[in-house]
C-alpha positions as CSV (number, residue, x, y, z in Angstrom):
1,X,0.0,0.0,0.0
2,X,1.5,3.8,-0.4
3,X,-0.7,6.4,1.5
4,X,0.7,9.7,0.2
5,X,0.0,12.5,2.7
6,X,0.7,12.0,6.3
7,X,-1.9,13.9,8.3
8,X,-4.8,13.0,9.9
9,X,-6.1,11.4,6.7
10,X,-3.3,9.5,5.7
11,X,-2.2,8.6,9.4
12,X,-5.2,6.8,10.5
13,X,-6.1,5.2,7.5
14,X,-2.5,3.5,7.6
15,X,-3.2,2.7,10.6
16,X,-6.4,0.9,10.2
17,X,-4.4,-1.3,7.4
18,X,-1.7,-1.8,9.7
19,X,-4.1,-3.1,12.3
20,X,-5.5,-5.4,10.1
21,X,-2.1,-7.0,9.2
22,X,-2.0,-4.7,6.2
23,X,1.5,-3.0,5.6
24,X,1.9,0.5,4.2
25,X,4.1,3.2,2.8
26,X,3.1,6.1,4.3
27,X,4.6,9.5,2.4
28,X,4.7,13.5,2.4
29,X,7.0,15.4,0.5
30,X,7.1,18.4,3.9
31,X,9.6,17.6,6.6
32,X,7.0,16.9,9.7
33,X,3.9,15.0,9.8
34,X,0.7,16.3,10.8
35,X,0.0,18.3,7.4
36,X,-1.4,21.5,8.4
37,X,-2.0,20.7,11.5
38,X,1.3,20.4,12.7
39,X,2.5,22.0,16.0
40,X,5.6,22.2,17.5
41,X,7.0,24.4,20.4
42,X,8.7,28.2,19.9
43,X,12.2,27.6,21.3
44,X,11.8,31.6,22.4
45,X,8.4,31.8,24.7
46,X,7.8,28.1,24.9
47,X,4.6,28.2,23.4
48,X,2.8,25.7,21.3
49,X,2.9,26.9,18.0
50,X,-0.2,25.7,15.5
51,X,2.2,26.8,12.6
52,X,0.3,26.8,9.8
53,X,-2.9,28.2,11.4
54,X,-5.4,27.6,14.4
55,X,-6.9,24.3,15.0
56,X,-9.4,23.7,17.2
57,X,-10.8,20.1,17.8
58,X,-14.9,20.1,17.7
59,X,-16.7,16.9,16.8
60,X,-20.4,15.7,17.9
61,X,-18.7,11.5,16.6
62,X,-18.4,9.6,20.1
63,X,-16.3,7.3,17.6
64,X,-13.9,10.2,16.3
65,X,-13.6,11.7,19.7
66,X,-12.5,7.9,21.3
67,X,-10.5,7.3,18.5
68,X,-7.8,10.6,18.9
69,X,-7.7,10.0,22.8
70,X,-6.1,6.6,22.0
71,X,-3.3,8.6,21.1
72,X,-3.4,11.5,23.2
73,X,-4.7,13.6,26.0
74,X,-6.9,16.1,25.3
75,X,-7.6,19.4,27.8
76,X,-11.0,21.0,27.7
77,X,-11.2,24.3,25.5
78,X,-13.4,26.4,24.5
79,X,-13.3,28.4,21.2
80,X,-14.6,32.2,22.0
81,X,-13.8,34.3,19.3
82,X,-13.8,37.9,18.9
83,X,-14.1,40.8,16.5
84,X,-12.9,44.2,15.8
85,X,-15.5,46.2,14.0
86,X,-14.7,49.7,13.5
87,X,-12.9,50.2,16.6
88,X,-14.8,47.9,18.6
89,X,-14.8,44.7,19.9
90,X,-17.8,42.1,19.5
91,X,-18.2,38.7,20.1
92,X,-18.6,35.6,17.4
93,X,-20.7,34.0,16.7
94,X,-23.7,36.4,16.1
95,X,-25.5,36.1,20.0
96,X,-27.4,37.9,21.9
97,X,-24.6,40.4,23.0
98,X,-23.6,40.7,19.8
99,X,-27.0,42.4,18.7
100,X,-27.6,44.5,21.9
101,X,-23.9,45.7,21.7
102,X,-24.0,46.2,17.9
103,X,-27.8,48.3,17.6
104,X,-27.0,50.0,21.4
105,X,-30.3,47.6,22.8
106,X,-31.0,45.9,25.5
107,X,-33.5,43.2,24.1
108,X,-34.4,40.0,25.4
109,X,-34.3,36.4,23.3
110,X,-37.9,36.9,22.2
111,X,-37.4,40.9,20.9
112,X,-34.0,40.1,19.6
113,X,-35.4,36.8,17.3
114,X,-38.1,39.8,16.3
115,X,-36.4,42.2,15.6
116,X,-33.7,40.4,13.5
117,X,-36.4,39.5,11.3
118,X,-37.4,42.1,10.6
119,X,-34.2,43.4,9.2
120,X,-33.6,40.5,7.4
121,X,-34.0,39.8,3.4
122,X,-37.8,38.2,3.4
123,X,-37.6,38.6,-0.8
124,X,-34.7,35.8,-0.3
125,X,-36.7,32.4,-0.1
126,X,-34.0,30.0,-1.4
127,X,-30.4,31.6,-1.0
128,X,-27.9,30.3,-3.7
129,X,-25.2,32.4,-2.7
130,X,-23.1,33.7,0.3
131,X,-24.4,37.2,0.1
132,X,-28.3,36.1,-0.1
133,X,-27.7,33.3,2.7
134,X,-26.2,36.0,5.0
135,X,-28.9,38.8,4.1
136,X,-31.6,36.4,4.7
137,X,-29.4,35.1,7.9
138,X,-28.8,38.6,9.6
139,X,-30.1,41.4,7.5
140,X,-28.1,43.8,6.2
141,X,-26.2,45.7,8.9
142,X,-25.1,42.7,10.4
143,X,-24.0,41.0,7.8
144,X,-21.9,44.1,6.3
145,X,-20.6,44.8,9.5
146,X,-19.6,41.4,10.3
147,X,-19.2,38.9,6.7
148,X,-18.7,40.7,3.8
149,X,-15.5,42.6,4.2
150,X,-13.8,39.3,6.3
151,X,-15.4,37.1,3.3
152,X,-13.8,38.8,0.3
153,X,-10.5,39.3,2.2
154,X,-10.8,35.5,2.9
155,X,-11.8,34.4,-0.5
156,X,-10.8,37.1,-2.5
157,X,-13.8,37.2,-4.7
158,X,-17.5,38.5,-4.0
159,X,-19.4,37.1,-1.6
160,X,-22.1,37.3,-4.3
161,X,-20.0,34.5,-5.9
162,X,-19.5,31.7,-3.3
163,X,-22.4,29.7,-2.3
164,X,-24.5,29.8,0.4
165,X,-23.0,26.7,2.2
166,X,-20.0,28.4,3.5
167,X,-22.0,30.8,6.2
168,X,-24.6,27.9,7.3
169,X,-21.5,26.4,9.1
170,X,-21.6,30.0,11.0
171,X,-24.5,30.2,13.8
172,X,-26.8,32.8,14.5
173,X,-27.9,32.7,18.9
174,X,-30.5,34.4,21.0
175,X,-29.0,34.0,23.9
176,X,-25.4,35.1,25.5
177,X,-23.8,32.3,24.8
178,X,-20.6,32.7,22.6
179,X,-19.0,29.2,22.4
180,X,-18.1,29.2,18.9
181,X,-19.0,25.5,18.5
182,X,-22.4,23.6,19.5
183,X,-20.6,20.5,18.9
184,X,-20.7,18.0,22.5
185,X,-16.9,17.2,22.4
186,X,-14.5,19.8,22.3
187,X,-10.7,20.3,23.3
188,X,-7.0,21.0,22.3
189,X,-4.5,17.9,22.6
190,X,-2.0,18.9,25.8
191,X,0.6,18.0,23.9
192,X,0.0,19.3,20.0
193,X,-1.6,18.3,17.0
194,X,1.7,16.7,16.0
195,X,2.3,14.5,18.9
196,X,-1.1,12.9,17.8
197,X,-0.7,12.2,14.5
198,X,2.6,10.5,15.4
199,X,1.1,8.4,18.0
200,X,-0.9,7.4,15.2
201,X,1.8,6.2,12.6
202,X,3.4,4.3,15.3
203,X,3.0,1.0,14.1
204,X,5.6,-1.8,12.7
205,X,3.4,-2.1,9.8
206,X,3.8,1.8,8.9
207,X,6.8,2.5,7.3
208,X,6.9,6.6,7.5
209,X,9.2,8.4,4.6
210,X,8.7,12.6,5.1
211,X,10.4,14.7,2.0
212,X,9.3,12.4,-0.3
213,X,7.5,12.9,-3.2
214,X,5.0,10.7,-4.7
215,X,5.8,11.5,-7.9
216,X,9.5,10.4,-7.3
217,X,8.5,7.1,-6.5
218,X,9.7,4.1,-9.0
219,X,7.7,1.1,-7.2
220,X,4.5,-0.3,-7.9
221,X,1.7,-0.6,-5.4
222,X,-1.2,-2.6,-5.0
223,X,-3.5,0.5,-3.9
224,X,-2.7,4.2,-3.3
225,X,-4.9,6.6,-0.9
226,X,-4.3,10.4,-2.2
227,X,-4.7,12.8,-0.3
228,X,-2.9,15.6,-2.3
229,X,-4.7,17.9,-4.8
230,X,-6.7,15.3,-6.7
231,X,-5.9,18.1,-9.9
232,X,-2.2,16.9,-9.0
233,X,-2.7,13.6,-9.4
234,X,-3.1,14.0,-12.7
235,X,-0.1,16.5,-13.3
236,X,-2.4,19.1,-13.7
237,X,-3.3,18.3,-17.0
238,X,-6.5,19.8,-17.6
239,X,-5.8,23.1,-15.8
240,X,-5.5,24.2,-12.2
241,X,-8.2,24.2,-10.1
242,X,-8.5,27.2,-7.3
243,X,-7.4,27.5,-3.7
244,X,-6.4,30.0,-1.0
245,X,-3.0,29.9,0.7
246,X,-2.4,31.8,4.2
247,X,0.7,33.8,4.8
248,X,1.6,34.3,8.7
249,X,3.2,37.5,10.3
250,X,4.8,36.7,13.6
251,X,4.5,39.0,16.3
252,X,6.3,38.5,19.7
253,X,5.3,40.5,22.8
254,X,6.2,40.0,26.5
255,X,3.1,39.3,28.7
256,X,-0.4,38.6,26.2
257,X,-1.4,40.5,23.2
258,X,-4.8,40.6,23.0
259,X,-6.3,38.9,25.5
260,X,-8.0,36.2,23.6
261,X,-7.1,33.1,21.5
262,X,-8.7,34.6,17.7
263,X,-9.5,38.8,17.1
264,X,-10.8,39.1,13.6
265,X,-10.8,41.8,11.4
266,X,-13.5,42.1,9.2
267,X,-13.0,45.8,8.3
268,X,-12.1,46.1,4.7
269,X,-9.2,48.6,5.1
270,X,-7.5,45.9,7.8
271,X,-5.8,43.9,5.4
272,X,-5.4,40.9,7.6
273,X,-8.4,39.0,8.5
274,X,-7.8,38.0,11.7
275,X,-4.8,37.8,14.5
276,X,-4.3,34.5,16.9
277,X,-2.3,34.7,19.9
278,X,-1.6,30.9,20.4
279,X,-1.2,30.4,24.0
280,X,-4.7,30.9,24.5
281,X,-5.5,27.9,22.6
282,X,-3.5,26.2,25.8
283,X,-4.9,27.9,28.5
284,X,-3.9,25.7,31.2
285,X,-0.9,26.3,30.6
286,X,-1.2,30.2,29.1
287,X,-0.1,31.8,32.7
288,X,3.3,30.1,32.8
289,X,4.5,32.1,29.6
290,X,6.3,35.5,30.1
291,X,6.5,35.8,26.4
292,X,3.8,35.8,23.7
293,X,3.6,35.0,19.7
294,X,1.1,35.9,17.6
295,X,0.6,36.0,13.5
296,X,-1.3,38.4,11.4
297,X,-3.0,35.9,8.7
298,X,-3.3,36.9,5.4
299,X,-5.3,34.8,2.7
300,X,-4.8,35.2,-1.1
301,X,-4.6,33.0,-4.5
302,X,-2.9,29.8,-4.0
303,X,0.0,30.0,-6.3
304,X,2.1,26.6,-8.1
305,X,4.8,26.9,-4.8
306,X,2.2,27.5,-2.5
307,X,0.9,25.1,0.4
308,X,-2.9,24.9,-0.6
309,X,-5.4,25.3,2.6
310,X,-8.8,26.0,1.3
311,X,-10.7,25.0,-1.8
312,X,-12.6,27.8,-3.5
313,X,-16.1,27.0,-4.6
314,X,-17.4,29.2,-6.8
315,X,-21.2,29.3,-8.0
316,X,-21.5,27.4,-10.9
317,X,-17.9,26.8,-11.3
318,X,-18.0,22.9,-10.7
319,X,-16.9,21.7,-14.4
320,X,-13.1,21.3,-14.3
321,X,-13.4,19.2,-10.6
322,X,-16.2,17.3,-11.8
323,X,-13.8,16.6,-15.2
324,X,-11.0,15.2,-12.5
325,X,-13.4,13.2,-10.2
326,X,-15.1,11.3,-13.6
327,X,-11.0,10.7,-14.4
328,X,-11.0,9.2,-10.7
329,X,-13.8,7.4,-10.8
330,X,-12.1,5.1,-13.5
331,X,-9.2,4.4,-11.5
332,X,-9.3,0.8,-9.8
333,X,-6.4,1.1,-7.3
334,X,-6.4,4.7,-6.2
335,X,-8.3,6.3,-3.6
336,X,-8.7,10.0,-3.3
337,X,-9.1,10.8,0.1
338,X,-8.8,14.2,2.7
339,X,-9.7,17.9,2.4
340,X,-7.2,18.1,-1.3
341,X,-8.0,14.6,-2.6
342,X,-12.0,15.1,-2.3
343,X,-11.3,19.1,-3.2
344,X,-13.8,19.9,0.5
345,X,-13.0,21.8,2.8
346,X,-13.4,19.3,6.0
347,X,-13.2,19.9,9.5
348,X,-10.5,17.6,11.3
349,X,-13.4,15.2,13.1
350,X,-14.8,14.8,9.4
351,X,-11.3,14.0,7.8
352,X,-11.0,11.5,10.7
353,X,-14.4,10.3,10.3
354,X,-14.2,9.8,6.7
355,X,-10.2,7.8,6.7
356,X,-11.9,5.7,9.3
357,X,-14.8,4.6,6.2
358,X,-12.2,4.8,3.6
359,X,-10.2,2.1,5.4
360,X,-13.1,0.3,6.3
361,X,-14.5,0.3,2.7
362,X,-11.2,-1.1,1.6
363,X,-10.6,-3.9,3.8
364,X,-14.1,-4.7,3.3
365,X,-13.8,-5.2,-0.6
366,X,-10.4,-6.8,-0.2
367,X,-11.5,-9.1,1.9
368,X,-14.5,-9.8,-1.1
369,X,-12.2,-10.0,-3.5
């Protein structure tokens, strides 16, 4: 078997072979495991670094939430997120403090739900795209104030051009509570993302090459799992297709920053969308460090050198991945797996969730066969 990719995808569908007696190549052409997930501890402050980007883990899959505690202890945490709007500071997701803060009110559950309605988008019975979805989700104030400017910084297109999918994964609450997840399991591994996956590819079946490149290898296999860029695969060969990168700004500050884990920026003139100070996203041990780091995170194109993070979805732009995945489709001993080789953008429970069926599928028809 060759698994290429060796994050959460890769590592725990290797080990569900390995498990079953199954031996496996397990590759990725970066020099650490964990994909973007990866953490590793600044050598300055001592804090745990998520370096390319925040993860927090959030599932509601008893299964998923078992299965990464084999490997690992996880702390409780709590996501509370915050944004600067024109010189203020709100809370995320949209709650009850949100509104009263943002329209200078006092209403209770009942008169918020009301009055919310009122202001938004009736005309809007089935939204297609971001921009309807959030007018018909917020109204129009709030969804200015608080969606539009982060979205196009994010995406880097008009909202009016992204489906409506993307902000149904955002909650709207009449009540004070600001947990930015509803999901029942939630928490940050004590000791990093990394030491996870590794736990996870620990297994004398597993055989764990890093800077390698699948398309350097010469042997032949009798399946692969992909979980690069499924356009990759196939050299690329009928065009690109589009995702955003993230560039990081380090900041380093004695004491705490900003006070909280995530401050975003929706503000069009900010051209950052949103700053994370990561020794909040550890906060039992947050107190300890004299020092801070934080990064400014900037999203734009994904370029050929670029690491790619999310896939863009455009309205109606479906035709070149739907030209790959038919390509796929015909392959017999390949299977395209993870947030790049499905071309989703998947939360880390889900990418579990789905290597756990991948590997099950496989064994299943192997064992048929």
């Amino acid at each position: 078997m060759c698994i290429v990719g060796a994050g959460f995808t890769g590592a725990v569908i290797g080990r569900e072979l390995a498990e079953a007696g199954i031996a496996s190549l397990v590759i990725d052409e970066r020099s650490h495991v964990a994909g973007n997930c990866h953490t590793e501890r600044d050598a300055e402050s001592g804090v745990m670094i998520h370096r390319f980007g925040p993860h927090i883990f959030h599932t509601d899959s008893e299964r998923v939430w078992d299965y990464v505690r084999r490997f690992g202890e996880f702390k409780p945490y709590v996501n509370r997120v915050k944004t600067t709007v024109k010189g203020k500071v709100y809370s995320m997701p949209v709650n009850l403090h949100t509104i009263n803060q943002f329209f200078d009110t006092a209403l209770s559950p009942d008169e918020a739900r009301a009055f919310i309605t009122a202001k938004a988008r009736t005309d809007i019975e089935d939204p297609q795209t971001f921009e309807e979805q959030g007018m018909k989700f917020v109204g129009e104030e709030l969804y200015e104030a608080f969606f539009a400017g982060y979205t196009r910084k994010q995406w880097g297109i008009e909202p009016s051009a992204l489906p409506a999918s993307i902000l149904k994964r955002l909650p709207l609450r009449f009540n004070y509570d600001d947990n930015y997840f509803n999901h029942r399991f939630q928490g940050m591994p004590q000791d990093g993302y990394t030491q996870i996956v590794q736990g996870i590819l620990d297994h004398p079946l597993i055989e764990l090459h890093t800077e390698c490149r699948f398309e350097d290898l010469t042997e032949e296999f009798e399946h692969i799992f992909y979980s690069g860029p499924i356009d990759r695969y196939f050299n690329f060969d009928l065009g690109r297709l589009a995702y955003r990168t993230l560039d990081f700004e380090m900041i380093r500050a004695d004491g705490d920053y900003q006070g909280t884990a995530v401050m975003n920026y929706p503000d069009s003139d900010v051209p950052y969308t949103r700053i994370a100070e990561h020794k909040h996203f550890a906060p039992w041990e947050a107190g300890q460090m004299e020092k801070t780091v934080a990064f400014r995170e900037y999203s734009r194109a994904c370029g050929p050198d670029d690491i790619p993070y999310y896939p863009v979805n455009l309205v109606g732009g479906v035709d070149l991945l739907k030209a790959y995945q038919e390509r796929a489709a015909q392959l017999k001993n390949v299977t395209f797996a993870g947030r790049l080789g499905t071309y989703q953008y998947l939360d880390m429970d889900v990418t579990i969730d789905r290597a756990l069926d991948a590997a099950a599928a496989y064994l299943q028809q192997r064992a048929a066969a």
